[in-house]
N, C-alpha and C positions, 0 to 999 in steps of 0.2 A: 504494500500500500504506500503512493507517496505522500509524503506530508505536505500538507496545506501551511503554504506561506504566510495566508493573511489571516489564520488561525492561529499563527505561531506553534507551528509544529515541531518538535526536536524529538523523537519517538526513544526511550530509553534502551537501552540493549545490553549492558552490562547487569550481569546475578549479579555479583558481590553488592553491589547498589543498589539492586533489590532485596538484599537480603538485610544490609545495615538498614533502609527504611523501616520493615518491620521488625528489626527488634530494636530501632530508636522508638517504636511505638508502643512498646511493652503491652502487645495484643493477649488477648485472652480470649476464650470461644464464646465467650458472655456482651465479645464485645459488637458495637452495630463502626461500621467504616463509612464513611463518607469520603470518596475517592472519586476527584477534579481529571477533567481528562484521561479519559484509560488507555485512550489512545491503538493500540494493539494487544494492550493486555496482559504484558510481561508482569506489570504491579499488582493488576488484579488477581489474576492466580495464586500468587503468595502470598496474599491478603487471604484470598478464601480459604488456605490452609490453614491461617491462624487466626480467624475470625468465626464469631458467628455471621452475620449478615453483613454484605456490601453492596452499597447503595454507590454504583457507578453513575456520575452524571458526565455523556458525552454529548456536544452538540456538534461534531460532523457525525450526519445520518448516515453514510458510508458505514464510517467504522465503528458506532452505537449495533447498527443492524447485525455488520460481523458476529460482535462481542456478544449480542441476544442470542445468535444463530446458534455460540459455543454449549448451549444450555447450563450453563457451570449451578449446580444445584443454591446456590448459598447468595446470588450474584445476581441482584435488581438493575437493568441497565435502563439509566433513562436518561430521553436524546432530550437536550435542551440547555440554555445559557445559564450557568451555574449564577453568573450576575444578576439576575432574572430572577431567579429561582429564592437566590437569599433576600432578596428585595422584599419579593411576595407572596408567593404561596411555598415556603418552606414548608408548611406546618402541613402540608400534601401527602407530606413523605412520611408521616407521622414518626417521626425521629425523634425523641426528647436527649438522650445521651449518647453520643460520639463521639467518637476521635475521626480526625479528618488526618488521611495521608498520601502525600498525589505526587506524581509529576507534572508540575504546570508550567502554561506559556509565561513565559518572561514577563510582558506585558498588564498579565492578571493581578501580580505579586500585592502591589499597596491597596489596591481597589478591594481585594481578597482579604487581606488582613482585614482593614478596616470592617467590613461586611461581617466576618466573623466573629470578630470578638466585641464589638460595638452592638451586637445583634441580640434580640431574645433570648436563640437558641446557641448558645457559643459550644464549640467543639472543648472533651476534655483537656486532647491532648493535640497540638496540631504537629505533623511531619513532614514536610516535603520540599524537593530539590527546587532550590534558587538561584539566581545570577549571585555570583559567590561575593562582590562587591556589595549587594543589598541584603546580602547574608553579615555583614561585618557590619555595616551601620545598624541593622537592627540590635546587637549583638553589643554596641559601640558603649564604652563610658566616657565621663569627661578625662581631658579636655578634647573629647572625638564624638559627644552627643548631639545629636540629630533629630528631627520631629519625628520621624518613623520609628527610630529608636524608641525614645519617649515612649509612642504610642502605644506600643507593643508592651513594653516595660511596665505599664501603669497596667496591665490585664493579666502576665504570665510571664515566666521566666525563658528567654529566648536562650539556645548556645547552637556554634555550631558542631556538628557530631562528625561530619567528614569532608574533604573538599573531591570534587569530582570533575576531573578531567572532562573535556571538551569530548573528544573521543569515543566517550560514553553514550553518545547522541546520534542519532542518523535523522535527520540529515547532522552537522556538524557545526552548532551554533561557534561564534568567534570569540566568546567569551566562557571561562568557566564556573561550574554551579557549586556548589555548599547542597547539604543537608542541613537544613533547620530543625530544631525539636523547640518548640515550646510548649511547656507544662506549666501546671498551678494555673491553670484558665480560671478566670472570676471576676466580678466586681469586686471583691474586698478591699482593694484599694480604694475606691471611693466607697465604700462603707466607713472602710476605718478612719480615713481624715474627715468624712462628712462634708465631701468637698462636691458642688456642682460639677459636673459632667463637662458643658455646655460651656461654664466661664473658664474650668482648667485647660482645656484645648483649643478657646478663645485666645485665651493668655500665653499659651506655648506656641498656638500660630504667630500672635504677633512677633513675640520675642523673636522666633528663628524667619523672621520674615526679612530683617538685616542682617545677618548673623556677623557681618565686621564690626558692626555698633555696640557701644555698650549698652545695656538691657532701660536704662533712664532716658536714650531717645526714643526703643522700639515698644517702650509698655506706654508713653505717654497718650495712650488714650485712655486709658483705666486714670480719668481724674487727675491728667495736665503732666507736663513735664516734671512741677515742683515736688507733687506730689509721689511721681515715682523715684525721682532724686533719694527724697526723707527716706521712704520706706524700705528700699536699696542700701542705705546705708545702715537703718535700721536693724539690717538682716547681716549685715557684713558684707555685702555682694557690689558695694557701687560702681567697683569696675569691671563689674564680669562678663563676659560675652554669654549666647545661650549654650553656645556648643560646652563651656567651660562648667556648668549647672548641673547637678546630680540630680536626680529623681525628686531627693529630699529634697532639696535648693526649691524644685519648682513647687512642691507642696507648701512649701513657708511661703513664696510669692504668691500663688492661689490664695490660702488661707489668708493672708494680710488684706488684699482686694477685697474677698470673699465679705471679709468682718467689715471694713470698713464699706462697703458697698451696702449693705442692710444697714448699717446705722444713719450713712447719709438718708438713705429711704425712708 
């Protein structure tokens, strides 16, 4: 089968890369898979060995119809935009707990994170092959943090588990991919600080929106330049860039806004 260009196709073909996938997923036969692109089907099959159910979502009807054809007992194949899908009628699939573990297009990567863990039904555990440079900023501390990073960080614990050769792909992307594992999937980060959702990633956008600036010209909407100057210093931070900002750093700058925004109200 050839791969689809505008699909961002790169079909896997190396076991050992199949096989670190599933046990970075620490499956169990109790478990349900949500598996992005199957593509040909190398992932799926050793998913189904060590799963209970997998829920393949492919949207080239080609190779969805193949992978139906294989009747693989344990193996739901269904053709459709996995973006689509997490949008809006997830709850289709009656899925309540998963782990998601895939080889995806390149392209899908930020749009996919955000989707999933940002979402009702967020995956236990997620595993799957990325552009190995958007595997390290997710992965990133300071003074190397990034908004993606951030993003990810504030939901589950990202690492990456193996770097993978180029070679491993047919057709042969020009760049090579990482294995991501992120575990501890949850809100409990905004539980525990009791921090809005909505203004913490307000405030993390604006910050890395300059990322040369220091953090007193890019938060000066949050209540004027002086006011972020005070608060900045307040915290120890007034010369900090965003990228230089730990997790914790941005929960003190949250929480500061936070408090004083309901008290101005």
């Amino acid at each position: 089968m050839k791969a689809s260009k505008f699909l961002g196709q790169h079909f896997l073909k190396c076991q050992w890369v199949v096989a670190t996938l599933v046990k970075a997923a620490e499956l169990k036969k109790s478990d349900t898979v949500l598996e992005i692109g199957p593509g040909t089907g190398i992932l799926t099959r050793a998913l189904a060995k060590n799963a209970g159910q997998i829920i393949a979502v492919e949207k080239d009807e080609k190779l969805a119809e193949l992978l139906h054809k294989e009747k693989i007992p344990n193996v739901v194949v269904v053709t459709g935009d996995i973006l689509k899908l997490l949008k809006s009628d997830f709850r289709s699939l009656e899925v309540n707990r998963f782990k998601m573990v895939a080889n995806i297009p390149y392209y899908l990567t930020s749009r996919l994170f955000r989707l999933l863990l940002e979402g009702s039904y967020k995956p236990e555990f997620i595993v799957m092959t990325i552009q190995k440079e958007v595997a390290e900023r997710i992965c990133a501390k300071p003074p190397k943090m990034n908004l993606l990073g951030l993003s990810v960080q504030t939901y589950g614990t990202p690492q990456i588990i193996a770097s993978v050769p180029s070679s491993c792909f047919s057709p042969r992307p020009k760049v090579d991919s990482a294995i991501i594992q992120v575990s501890d999937i949850s809100d409990v980060f905004f539980h525990k600080t009791g921090l809005d959702k909505k203004l913490f990633f307000d405030i993390a956008k604006r910050g890395f929106s300059q990322k040369r600036k220091v953090l007193a010209n890019t938060l000066k909407k949050f209540g004027g330049k002086e006011k972020a100057k005070n608060m900045l210093k307040e915290l120890n931070l007034s010369l900090s860039r965003p990228q230089e900002l730990s997790l914790q750093d941005w929960v003190k700058i949250a929480s500061f806004l936070q408090k004083t925004e309901s008290v101005e109200s």
